[in-house]
VEXDRENFI-578334 format. One record per atom (N, C-alpha, C, O, CB): z, x, y. Coordinates in steps of 0.05 Angstrom, whole numbers, plus 32768, in hexadecimal, padded with zeros to 4 digits. Glycine has a CB too. Layout:
BEGIN
ZXY;...
This chain:
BEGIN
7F4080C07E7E;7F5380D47E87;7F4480EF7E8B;7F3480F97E7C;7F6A80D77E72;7F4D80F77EA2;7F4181167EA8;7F52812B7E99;7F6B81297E95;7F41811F7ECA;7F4381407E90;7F5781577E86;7F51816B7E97;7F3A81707E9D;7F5481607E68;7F6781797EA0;7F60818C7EB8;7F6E81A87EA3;7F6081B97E96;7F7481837EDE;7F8B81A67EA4;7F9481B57E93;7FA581B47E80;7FAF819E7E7B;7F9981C07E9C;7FAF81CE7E6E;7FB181CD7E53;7FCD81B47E51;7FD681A87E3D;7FB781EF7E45;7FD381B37E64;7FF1819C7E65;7FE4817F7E5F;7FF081707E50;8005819A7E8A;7FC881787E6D;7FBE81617E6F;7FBF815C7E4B;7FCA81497E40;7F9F81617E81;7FB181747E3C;7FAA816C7E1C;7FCC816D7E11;7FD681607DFF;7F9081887E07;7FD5817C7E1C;7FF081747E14;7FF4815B7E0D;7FF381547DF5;800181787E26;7FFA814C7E21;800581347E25;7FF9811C7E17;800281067E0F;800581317E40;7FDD81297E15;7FCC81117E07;7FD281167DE8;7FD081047DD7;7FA981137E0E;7FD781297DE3;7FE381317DC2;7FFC81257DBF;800081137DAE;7FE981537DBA;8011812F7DD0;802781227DD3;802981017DCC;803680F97DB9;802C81287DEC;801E80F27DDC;801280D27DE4;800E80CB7DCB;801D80BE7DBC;7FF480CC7DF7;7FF480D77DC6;7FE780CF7DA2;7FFC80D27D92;800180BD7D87;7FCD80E57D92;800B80E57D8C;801C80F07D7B;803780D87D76;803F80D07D60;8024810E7D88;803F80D37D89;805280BB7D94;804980A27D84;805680977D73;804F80B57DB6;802D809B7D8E;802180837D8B;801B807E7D74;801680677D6E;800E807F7D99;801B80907D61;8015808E7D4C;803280957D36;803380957D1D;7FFC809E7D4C;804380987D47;805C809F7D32;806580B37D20;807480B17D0D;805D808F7D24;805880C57D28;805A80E37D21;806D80F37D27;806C80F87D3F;804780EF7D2A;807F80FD7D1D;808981187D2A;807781327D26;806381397D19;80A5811F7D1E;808E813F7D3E;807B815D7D3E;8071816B7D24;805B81757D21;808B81767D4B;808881697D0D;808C81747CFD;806F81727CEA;806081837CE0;80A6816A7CF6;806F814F7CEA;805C81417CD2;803A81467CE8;802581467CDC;806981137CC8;803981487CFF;802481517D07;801F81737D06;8009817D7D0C;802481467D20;802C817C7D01;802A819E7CFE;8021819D7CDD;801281A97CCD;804E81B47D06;8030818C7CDD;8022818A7CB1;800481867CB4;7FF581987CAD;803181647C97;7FFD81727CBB;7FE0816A7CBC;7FCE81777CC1;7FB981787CB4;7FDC815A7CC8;7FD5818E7CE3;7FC281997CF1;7FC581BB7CDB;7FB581CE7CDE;7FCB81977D1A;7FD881BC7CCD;7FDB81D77CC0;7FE881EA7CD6;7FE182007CD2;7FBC81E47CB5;7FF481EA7CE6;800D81F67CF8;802781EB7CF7;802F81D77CEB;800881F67D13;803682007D0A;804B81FC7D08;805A81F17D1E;805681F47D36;8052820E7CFF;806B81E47D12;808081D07D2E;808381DC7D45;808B81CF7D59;80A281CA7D28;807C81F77D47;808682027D63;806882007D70;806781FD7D89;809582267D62;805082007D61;803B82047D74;803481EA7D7D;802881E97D93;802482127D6A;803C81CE7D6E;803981B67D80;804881B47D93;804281A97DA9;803D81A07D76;806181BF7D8F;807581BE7DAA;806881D07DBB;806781C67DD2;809681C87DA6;805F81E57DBA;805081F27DD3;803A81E47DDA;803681E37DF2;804782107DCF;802881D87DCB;800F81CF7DD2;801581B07DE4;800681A77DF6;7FFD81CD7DB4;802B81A77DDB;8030818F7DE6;803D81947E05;803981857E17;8042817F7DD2;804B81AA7E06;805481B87E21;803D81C17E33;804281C67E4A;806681D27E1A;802281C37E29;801281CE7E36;801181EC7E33;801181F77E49;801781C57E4D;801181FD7E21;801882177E22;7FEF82277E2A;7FE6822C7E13;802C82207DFC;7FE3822C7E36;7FD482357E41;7FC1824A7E2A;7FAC82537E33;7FE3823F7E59;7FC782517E11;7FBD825F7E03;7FC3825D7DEE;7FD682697DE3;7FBE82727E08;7FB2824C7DE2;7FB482427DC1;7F9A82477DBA;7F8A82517DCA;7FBC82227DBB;7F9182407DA0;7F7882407D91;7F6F822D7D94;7F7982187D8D;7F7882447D78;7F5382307DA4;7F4482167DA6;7F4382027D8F;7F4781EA7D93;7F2A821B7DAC;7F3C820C7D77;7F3A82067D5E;7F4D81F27D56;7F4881DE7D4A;7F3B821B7D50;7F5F81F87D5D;7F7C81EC7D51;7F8781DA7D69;7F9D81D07D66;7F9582067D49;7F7681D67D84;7F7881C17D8E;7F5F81B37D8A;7F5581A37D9A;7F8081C47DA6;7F5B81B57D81;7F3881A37D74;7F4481957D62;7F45817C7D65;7F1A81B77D62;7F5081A47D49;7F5C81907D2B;7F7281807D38;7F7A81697D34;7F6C81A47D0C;7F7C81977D4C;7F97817C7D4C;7F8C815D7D5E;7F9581477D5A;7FBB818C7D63;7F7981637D6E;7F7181497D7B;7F5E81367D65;7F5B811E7D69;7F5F81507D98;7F5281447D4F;7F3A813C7D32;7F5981287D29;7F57810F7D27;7F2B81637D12;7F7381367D24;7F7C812B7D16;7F8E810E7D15;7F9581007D02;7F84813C7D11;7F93810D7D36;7F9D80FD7D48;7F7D80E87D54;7F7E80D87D68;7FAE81147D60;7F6880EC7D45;7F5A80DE7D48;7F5880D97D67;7F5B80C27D70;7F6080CC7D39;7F5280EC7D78;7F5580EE7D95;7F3080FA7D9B;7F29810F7D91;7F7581097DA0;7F2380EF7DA5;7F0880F57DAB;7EFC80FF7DC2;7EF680EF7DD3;7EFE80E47DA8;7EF781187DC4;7EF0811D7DE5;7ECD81187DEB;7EBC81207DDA;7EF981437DEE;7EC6810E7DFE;7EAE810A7E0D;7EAA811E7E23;7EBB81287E32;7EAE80EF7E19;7E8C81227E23;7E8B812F7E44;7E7B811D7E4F;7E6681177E46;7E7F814E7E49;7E8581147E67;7E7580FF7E78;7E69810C7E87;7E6D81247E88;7E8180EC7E87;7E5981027E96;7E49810F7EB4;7E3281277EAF;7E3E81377EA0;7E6281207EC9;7E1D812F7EB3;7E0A81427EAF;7E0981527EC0;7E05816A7EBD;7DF3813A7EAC;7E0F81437EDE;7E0E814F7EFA;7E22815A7F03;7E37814E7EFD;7E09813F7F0D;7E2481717F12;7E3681837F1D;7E4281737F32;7E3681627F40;7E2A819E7F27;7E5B817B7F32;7E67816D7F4F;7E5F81817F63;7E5681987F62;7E8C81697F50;7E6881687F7C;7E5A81787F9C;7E71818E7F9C;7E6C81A47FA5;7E5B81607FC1;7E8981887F92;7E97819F7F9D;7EA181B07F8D;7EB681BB7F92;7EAA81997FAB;7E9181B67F72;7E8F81C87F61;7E8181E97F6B;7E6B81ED7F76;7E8081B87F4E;7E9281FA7F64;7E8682147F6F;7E7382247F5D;7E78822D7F47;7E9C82267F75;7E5982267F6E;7E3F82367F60;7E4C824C7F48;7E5C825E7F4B;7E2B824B7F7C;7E4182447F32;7E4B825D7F1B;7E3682767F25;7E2082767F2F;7E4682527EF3;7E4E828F7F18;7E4682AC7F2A;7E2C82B37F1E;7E2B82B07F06;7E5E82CA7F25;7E1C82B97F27;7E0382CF7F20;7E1382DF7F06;7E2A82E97F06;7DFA82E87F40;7E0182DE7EF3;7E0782EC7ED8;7E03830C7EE6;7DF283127EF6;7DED82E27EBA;7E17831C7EDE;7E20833C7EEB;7E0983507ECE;7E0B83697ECF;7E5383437EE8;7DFC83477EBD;7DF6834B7EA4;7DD783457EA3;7DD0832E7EA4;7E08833A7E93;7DBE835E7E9F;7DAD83457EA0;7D9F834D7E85;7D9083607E80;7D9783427EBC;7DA783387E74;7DA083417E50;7D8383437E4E;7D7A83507E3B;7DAB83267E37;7D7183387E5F;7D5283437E5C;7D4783667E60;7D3683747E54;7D4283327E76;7D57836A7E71;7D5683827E75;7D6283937E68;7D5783A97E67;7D5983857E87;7D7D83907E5A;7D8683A37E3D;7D6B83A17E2B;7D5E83B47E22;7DA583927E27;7D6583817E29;7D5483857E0E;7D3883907E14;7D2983957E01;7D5183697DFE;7D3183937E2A;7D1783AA7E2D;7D2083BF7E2C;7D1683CF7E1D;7D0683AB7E44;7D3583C77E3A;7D3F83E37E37;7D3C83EA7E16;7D2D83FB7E0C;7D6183E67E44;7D4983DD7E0C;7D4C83E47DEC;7D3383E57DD9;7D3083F27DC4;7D5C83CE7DDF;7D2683D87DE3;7D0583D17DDD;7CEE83E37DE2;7CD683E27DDD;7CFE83BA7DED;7CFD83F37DEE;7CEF840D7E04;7CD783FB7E16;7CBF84027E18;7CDA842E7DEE;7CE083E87E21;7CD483DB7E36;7CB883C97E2B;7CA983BB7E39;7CCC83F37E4D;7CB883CD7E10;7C9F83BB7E0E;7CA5839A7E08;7CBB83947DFE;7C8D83C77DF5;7C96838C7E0D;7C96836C7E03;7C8383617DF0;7C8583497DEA;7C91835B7E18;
């Protein structure tokens, strides 16, 4: 299964959660939250704590992989860093190495 967005982990929490015979309630016990944030998280709500979608998938025994090494063809070039930290740290250094 692809995960694109926060609805996709939704659903897969949701799924697990089901499959395993849980309510919201007794899964908010486990993960240490509360019933309303599985119901948002299971809605897909766009801004949660990574953290606390980590335990809740640890706890639901749900395992993520990253496949593939290679960029897709129709992936867009990431931007030129706007920042160039070599050059703070000579600046700061008064230019020596």
């Amino acid at each position: 299964m692809h995960l694109r967005t926060p609805k996709d982990i939704g659903l897969i929490i949701r799924d697990r959660r089901r499959a395993r015979s849980l309510s919201q309630q007794r899964l908010a016990d486990l993960v240490g939250v509360s019933r309303q944030w599985i119901v948002d998280i299971e809605h897909g709500k766009p801004r949660v704590e990574l953290v606390l979608v980590l335990r809740t998938l640890q706890v639901l025994d749900v395992r993520l992989a990253v496949l593939g090494s290679e960029p897709r063809e129709d992936a867009a070039p990431l931007p030129e860093a706007a920042i160039d930290i070599d050059a703070i740290i000579d600046r700061a250094r008064g230019g020596q190495r």
